[in-house]
C-alpha positions in Angstrom: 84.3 -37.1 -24.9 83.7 -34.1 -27.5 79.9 -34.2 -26.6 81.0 -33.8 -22.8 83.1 -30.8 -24.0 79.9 -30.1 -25.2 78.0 -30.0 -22.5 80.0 -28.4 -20.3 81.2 -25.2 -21.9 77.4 -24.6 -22.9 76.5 -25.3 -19.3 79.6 -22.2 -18.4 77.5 -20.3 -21.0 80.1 -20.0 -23.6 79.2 -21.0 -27.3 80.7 -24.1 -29.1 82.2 -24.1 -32.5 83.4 -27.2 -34.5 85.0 -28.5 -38.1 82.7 -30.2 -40.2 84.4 -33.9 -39.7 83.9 -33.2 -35.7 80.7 -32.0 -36.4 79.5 -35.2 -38.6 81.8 -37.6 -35.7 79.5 -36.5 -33.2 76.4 -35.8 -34.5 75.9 -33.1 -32.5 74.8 -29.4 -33.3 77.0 -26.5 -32.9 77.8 -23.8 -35.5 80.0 -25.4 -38.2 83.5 -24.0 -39.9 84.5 -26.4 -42.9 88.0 -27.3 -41.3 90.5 -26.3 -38.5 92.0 -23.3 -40.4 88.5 -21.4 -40.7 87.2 -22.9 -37.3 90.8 -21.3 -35.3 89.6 -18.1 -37.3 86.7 -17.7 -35.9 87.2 -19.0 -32.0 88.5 -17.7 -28.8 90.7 -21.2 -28.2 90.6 -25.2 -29.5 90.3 -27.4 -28.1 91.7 -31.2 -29.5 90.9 -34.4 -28.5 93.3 -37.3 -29.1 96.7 -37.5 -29.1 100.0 -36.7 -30.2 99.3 -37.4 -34.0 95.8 -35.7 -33.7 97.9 -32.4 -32.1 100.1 -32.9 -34.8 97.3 -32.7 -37.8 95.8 -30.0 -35.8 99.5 -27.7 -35.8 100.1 -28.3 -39.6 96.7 -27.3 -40.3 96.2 -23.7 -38.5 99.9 -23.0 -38.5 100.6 -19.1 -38.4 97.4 -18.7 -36.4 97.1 -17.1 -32.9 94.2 -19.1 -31.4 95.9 -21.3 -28.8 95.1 -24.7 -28.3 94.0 -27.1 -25.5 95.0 -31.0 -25.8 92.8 -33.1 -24.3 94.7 -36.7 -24.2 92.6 -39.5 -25.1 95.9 -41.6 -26.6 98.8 -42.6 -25.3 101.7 -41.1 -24.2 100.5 -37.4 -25.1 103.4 -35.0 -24.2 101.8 -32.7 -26.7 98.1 -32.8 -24.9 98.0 -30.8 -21.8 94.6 -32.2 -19.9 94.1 -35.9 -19.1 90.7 -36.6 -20.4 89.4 -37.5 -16.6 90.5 -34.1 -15.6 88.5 -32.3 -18.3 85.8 -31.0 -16.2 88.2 -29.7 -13.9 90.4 -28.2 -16.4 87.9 -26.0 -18.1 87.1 -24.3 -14.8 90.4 -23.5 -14.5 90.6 -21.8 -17.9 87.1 -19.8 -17.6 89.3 -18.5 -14.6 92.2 -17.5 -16.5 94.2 -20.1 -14.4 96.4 -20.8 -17.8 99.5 -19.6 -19.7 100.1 -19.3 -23.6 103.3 -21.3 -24.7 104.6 -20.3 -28.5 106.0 -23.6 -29.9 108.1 -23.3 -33.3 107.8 -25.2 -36.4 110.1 -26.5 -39.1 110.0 -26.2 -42.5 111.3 -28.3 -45.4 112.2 -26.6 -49.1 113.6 -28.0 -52.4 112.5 -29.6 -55.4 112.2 -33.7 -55.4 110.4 -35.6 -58.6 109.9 -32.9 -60.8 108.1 -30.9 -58.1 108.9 -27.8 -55.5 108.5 -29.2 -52.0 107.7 -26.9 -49.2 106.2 -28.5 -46.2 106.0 -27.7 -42.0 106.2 -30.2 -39.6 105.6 -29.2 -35.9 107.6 -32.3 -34.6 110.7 -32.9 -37.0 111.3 -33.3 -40.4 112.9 -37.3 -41.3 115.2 -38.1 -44.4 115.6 -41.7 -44.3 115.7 -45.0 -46.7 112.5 -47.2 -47.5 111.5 -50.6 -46.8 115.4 -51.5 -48.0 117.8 -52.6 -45.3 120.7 -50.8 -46.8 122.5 -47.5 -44.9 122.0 -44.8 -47.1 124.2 -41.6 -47.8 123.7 -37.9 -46.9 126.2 -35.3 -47.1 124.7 -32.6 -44.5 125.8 -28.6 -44.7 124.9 -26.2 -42.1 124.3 -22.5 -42.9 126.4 -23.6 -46.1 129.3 -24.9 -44.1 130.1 -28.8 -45.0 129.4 -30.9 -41.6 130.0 -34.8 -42.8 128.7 -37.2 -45.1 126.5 -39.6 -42.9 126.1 -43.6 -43.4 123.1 -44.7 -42.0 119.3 -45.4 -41.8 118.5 -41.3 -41.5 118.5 -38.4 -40.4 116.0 -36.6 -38.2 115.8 -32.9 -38.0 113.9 -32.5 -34.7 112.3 -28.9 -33.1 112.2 -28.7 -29.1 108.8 -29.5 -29.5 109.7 -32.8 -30.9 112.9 -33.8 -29.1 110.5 -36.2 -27.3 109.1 -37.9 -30.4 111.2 -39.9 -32.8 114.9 -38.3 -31.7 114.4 -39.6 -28.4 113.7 -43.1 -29.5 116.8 -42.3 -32.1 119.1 -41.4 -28.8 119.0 -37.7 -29.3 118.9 -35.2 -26.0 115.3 -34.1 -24.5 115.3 -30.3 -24.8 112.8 -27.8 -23.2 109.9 -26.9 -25.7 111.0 -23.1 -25.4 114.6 -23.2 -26.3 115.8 -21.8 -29.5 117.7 -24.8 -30.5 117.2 -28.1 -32.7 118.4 -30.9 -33.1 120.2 -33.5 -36.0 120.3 -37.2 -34.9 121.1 -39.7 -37.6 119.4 -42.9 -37.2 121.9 -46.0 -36.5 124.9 -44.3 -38.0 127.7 -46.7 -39.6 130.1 -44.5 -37.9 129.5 -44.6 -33.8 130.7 -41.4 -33.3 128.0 -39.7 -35.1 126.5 -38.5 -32.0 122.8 -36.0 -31.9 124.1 -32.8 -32.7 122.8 -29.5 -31.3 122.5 -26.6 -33.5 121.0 -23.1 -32.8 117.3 -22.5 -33.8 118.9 -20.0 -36.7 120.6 -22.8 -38.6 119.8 -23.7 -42.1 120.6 -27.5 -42.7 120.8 -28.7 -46.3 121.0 -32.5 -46.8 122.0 -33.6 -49.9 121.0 -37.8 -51.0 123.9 -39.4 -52.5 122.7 -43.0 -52.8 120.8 -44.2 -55.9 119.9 -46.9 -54.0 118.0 -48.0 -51.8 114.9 -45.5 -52.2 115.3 -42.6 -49.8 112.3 -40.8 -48.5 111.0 -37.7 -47.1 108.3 -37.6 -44.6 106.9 -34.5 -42.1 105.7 -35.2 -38.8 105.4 -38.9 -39.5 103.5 -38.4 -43.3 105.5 -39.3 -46.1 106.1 -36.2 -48.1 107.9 -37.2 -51.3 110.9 -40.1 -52.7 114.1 -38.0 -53.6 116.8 -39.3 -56.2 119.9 -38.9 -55.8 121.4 -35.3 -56.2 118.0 -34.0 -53.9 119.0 -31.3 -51.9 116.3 -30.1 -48.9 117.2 -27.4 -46.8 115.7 -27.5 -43.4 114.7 -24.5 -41.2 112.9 -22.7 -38.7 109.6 -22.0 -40.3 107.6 -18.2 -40.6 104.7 -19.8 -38.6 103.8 -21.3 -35.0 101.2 -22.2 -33.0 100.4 -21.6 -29.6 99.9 -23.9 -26.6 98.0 -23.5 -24.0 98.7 -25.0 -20.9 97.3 -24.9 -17.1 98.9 -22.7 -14.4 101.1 -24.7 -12.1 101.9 -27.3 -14.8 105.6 -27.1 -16.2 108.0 -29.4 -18.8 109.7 -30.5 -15.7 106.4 -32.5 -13.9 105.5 -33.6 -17.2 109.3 -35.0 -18.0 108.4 -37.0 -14.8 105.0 -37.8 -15.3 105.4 -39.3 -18.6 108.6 -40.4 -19.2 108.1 -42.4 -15.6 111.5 -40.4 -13.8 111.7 -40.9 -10.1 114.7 -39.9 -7.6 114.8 -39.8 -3.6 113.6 -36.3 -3.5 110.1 -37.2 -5.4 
């Protein structure tokens, strides 16, 4: 697929730039950036083959930077990747026409201090404070903008951005909410108490989540990569990070056709 790219954006007359791990992947020859930061330096728009966790890798890496990016779905579900990989041909035309829109997605960042060390990580999808390989509930008492909320019982908490109210809080039974919205959202994981419902909190908020339990092992993890183990007494405050990336996206396309197309949602009027 990457040597098609290839091929086809030398054959519009356009020049092709790649990371060194593409690069040595698929031994082809193009000029060569060491990694994804330098490479969305020095390039007029990405594009990423893959999907959900490649686009995931991809955000963390060249978040802050302005170079939008084109997902090219080669996975599964993809609601992150924009292009099917059949349609690729197709697709670029459309973009050497200027047949596309720029979409600024958000991300969220993670601060505090866990095992002797300063944490500060982004996650483009949703940051997830939850217990180990233990099947005990653990406990988290959860401030917002230093306001106490409640002390939740239960397998986690996920602190989700629009972006990734399709990933993880979804399957946890939070809301879906539209990539652009200035909102996240807090879903704990199979509360002990059922009304602990997916809260909605504005983009603004500062969430800081406090482990109580000694036991089991709680853990820290970023768009799916384990970050760090907290003790007990760990405080991380959650927020809207300085940096975001930018999506690019096909003219005619919308979060609407793609709820449908993915997600499989039908009604007499479609």
């Amino acid at each position: 697929m990457v040597s098609r790219a290839t091929r086809l954006i030398r054959a519009a007359g356009r020049q092709v730039a790649t990371d060194a791990d593409t690069s040595h992947l698929g031994k082809f020859k193009a000029a060569m950036w060491p990694d994804a930061a330098a490479l969305a330096r020095n390039v007029d728009m990405l594009l990423v083959f893959g999907g959900d966790g490649t686009m995931l890798r991809v955000a963390r890496r060249i978040a802050g930077s302005r170079t939008p990016i084109l997902g090219v779905n080669i996975g599964g579900l993809g609601f992150l990747t924009a292009v099917p990989s059949e349609e690729l041909g197709s697709a670029l035309k459309r973009v050497w026409k200027g047949e596309f829109r720029f979409e600024p997605r958000v991300l969220l960042h993670a601060g505090g201090e866990a095992q002797g060390k300063q944490i500060s990580q982004n996650a483009l999808n949703d940051i997830v404070i939850s217990r180990g390989i233990t099947s005990r509930l653990i406990e988290l008492d959860v401030h917002v903008d230093g306001e106490a909320l409640t002390r939740y019982r239960c397998d986690g908490l996920i602190l989700s951005s629009p972006t990734g109210s399709t990933a993880y809080s979804l399957a946890a039974g939070g809301a879906v909410i539209f990539p652009t919205a200035d909102s996240l959202a807090l879903t704990p994981i199979c509360p002990h108490t059922l009304s602990n419902r997916s809260l909605i909190l504005p983009l603004s908020a500062k969430v800081q989540v406090q482990v109580i339990s000694r036991e089991p092992e709680t853990i820290l993890s970023a768009d799916g990569r384990i970050v760090s183990e907290l003790s007990a007494g760990a405080t991380i405050t959650i927020s809207r990070s300085r940096s975001t990336i930018r999506l690019m996206h096909l003219a005619g396309t919308s979060f609407c056709e793609t709820l449908r197309r993915k997600l499989h949602w039908r009604g007499t009027a479609f």
